[in-house]
C-alpha positions as a LaTeX table, in Angstrom:
\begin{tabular}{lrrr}
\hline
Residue & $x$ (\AA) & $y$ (\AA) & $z$ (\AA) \\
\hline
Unk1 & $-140.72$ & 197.27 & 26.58 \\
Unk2 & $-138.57$ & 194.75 & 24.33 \\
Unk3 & $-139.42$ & 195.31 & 20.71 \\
Unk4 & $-140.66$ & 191.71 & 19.24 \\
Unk5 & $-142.71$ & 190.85 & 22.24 \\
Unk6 & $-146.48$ & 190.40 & 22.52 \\
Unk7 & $-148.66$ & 192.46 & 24.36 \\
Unk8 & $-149.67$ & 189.33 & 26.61 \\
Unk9 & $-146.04$ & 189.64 & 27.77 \\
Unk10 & $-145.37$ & 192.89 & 28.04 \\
Unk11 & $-148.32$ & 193.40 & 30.83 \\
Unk12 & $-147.19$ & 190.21 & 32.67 \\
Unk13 & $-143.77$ & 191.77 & 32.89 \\
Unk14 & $-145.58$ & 195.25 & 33.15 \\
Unk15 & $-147.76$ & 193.64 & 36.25 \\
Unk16 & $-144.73$ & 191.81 & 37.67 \\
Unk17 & $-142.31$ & 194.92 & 38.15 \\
Unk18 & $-145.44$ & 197.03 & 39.67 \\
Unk19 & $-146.13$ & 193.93 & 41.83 \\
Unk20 & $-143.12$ & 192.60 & 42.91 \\
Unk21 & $-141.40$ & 196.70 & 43.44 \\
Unk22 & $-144.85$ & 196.49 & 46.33 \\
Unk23 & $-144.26$ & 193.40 & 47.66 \\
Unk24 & $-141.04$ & 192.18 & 47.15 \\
Unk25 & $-140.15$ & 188.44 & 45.26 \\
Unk26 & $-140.63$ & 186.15 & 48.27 \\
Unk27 & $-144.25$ & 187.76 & 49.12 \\
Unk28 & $-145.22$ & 187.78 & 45.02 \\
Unk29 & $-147.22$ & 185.34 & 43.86 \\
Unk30 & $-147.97$ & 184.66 & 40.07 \\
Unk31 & $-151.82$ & 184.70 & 40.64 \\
Unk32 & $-150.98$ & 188.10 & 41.81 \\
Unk33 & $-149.21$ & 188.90 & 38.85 \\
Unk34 & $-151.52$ & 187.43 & 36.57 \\
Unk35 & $-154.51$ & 189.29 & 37.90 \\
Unk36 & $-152.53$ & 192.76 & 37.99 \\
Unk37 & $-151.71$ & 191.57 & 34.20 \\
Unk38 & $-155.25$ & 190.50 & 33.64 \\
Unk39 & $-154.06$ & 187.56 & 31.95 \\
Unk40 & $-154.95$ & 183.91 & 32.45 \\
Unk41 & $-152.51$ & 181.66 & 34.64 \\
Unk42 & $-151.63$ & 179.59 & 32.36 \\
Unk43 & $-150.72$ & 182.43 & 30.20 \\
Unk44 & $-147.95$ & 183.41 & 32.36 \\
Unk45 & $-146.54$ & 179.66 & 31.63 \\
Unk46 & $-146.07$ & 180.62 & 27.80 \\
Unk47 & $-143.25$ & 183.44 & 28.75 \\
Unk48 & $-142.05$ & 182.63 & 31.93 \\
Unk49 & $-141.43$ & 179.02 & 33.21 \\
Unk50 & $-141.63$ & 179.93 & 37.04 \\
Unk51 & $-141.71$ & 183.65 & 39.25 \\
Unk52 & $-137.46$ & 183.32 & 39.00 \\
Unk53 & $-137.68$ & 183.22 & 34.66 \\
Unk54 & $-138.63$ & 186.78 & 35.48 \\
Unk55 & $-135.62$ & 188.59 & 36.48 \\
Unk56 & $-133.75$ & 188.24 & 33.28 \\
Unk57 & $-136.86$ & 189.38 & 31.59 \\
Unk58 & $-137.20$ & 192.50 & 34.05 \\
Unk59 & $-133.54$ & 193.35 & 34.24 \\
Unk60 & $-133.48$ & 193.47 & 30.15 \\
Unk61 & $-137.04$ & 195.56 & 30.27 \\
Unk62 & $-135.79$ & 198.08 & 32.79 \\
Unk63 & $-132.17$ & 198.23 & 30.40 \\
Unk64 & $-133.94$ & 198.89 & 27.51 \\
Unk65 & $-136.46$ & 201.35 & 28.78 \\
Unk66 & $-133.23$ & 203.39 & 30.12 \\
Unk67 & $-131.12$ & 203.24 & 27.24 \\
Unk68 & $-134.11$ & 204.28 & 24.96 \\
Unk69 & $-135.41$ & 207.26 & 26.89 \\
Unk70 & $-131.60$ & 207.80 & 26.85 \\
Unk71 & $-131.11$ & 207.57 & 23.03 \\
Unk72 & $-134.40$ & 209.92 & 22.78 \\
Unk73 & $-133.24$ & 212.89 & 25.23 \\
Unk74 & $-129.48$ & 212.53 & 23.06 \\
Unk75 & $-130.83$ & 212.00 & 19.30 \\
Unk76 & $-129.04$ & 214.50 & 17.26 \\
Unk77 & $-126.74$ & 215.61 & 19.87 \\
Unk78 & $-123.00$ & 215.67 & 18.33 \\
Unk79 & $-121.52$ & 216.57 & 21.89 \\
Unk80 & $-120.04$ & 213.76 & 23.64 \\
Unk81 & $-120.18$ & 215.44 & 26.76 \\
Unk82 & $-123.71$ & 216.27 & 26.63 \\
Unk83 & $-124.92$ & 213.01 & 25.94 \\
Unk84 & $-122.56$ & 212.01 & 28.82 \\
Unk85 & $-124.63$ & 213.93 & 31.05 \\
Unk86 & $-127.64$ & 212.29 & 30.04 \\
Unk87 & $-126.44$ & 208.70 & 30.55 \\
Unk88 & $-125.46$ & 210.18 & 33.76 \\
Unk89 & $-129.23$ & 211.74 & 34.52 \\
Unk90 & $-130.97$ & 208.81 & 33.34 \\
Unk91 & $-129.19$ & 206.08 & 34.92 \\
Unk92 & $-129.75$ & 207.66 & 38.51 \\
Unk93 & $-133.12$ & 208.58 & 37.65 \\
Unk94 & $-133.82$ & 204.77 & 36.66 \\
Unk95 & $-132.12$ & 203.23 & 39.55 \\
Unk96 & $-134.23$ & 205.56 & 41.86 \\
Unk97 & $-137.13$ & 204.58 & 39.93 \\
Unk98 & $-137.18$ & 200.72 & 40.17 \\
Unk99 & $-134.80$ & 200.91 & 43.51 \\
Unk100 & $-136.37$ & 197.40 & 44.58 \\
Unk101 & $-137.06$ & 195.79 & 41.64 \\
Unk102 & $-133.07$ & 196.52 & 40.72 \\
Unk103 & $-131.60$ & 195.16 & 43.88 \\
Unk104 & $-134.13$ & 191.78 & 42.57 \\
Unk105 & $-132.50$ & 191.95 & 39.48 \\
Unk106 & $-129.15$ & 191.96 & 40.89 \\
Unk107 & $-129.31$ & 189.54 & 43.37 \\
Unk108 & $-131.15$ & 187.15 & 40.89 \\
Unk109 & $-129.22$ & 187.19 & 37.67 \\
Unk110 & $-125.77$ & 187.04 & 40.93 \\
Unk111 & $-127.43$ & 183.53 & 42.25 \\
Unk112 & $-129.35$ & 181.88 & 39.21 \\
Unk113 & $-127.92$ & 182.95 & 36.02 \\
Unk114 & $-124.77$ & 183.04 & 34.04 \\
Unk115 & $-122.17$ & 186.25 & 33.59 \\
Unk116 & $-123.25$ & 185.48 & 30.32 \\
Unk117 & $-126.95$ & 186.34 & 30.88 \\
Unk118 & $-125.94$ & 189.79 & 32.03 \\
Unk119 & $-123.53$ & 190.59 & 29.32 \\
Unk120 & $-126.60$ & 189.42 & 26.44 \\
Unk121 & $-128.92$ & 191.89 & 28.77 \\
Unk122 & $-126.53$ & 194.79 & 28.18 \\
Unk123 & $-125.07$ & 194.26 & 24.58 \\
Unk124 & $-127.30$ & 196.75 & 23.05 \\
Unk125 & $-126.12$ & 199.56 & 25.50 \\
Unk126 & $-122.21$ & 198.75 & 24.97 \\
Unk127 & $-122.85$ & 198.81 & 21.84 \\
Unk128 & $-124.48$ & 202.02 & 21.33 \\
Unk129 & $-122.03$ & 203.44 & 23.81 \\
Unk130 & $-118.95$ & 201.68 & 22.17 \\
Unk131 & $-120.23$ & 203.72 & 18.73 \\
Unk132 & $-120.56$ & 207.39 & 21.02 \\
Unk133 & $-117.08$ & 206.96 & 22.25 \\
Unk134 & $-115.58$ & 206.41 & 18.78 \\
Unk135 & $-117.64$ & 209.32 & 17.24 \\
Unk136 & $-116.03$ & 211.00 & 20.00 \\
Unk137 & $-112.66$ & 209.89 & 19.19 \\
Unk138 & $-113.52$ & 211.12 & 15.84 \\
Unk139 & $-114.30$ & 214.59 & 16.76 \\
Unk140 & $-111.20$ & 214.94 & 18.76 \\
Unk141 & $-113.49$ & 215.36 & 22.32 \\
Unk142 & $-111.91$ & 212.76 & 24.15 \\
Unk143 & $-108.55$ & 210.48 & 23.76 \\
Unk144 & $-107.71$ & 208.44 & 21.13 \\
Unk145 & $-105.61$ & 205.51 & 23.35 \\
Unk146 & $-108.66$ & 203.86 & 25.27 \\
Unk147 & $-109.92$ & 200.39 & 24.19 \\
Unk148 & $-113.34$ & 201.29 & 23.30 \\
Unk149 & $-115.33$ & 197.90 & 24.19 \\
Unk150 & $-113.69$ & 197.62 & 27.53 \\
Unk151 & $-114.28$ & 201.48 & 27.70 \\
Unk152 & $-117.84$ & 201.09 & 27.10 \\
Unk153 & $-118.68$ & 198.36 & 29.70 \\
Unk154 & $-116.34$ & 200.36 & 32.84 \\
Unk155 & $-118.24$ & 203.38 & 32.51 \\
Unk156 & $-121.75$ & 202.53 & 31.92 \\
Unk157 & $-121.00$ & 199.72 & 35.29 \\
Unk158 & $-119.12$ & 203.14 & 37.33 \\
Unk159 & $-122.52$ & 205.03 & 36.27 \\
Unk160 & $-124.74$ & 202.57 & 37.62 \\
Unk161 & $-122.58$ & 201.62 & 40.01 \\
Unk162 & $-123.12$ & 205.56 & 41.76 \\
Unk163 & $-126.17$ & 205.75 & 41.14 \\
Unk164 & $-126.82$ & 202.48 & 43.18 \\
Unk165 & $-124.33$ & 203.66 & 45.83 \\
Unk166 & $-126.46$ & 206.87 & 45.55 \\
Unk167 & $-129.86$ & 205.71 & 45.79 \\
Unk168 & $-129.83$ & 201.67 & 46.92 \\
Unk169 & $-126.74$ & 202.17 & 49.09 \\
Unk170 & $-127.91$ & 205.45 & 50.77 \\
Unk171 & $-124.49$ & 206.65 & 50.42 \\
Unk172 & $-125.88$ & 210.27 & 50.44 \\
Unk173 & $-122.87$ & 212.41 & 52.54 \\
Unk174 & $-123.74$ & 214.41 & 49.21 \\
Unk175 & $-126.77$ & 215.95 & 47.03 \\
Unk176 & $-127.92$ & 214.03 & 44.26 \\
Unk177 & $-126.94$ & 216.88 & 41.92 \\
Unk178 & $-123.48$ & 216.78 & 43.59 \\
Unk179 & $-123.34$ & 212.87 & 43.08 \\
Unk180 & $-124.03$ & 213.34 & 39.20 \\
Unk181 & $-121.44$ & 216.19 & 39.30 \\
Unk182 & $-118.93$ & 214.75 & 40.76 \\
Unk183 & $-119.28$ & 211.39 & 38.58 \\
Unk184 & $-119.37$ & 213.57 & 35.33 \\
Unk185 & $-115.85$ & 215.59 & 36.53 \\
Unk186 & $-114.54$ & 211.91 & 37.49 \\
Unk187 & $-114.97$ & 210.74 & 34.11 \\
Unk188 & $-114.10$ & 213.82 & 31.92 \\
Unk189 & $-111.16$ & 213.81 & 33.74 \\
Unk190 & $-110.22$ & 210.27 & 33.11 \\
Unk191 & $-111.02$ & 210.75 & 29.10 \\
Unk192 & $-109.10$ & 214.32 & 28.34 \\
Unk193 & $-105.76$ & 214.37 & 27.22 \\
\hline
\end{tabular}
């Protein structure tokens, strides 16, 4: 859940992603969501100024809830390559997860919101990432010549990207441990000297 928010909001959004992975957008109504939530209708008007307001909301819930179980399963971890692995892990594991609710998210922040939308949604995680590579840097683990920013957002979008090819796309000619292998080999590869 977003730190800052209110409980109200956090079960509507809680309600909608449990509703809406069951019945898809079209076929979700907000009385539905509101009575999963156990919040009044006009409740749902405070956050959210139609069923649409939602996806920004979810896709930036389901972000944060990766990248923090992420930053819990790699706190204290010094090893680039480790914590690689975990990004790795989590991502599929998330995209799996919320399968439906992503391709939503997707398709919804494509048609009615800005580039500039997604790019606020995932600040946090290039930023934490942009800070692992240049530790990494630091300890020698991985090449110094990369632009770190523009590092940051290719390979958290060619982690996702896999995992959504792995699990959305059903692009499974492989297992899924072979599909995490083969995406952490692709990318050591690409940051060695």
């Amino acid at each position: 859940m977003v730190s800052g928010t209110s409980e109200k909001y956090d079960k509507i959004l809680q309600a909608a992603i449990e509703v809406i992975s069951e019945k898809g957008l079209d076929k979700t109504s907000i009385s539905d969501i509101v009575k999963k939530a156990g919040v009044a209708q006009g409740t749902f008007y405070l956050y959210f100024r139609s069923k649409n307001a939602l996806v920004p909301a979810i896709a930036e819930n389901l972000l944060t809830l990766s990248l923090d179980k992420i930053k819990e399963r790699t706190a204290g971890t010094k090893d680039f390559w480790s914590t690689l692995a975990v990004m790795i892990d989590e991502t599929y594991s998330t995209t799996n997860d919320y399968k439906d609710v992503l391709v939503l998210c997707y398709a919804g922040l494509a048609f009615d919101y800005s580039m500039e939308t997604w790019e606020a949604i995932y600040l946090p995680y290039y930023q934490w990432f942009e800070r692992v590579l240049e530790q990494a840097i630091q300890r020698k683990e991985i090449i110094e010549q990369l632009n770190v920013k523009w590092t940051a957002k290719m390979m958290i979008n060619l982690i996702e990207n896999a995992a959504e090819r792995f699990h959305i796309g059903r692009d499974q000619d492989v297992t899924l441990e072979q599909s995490k292998e083969e995406l952490f080999q692709f990318l050591k590869r690409s940051l060695v000297a």
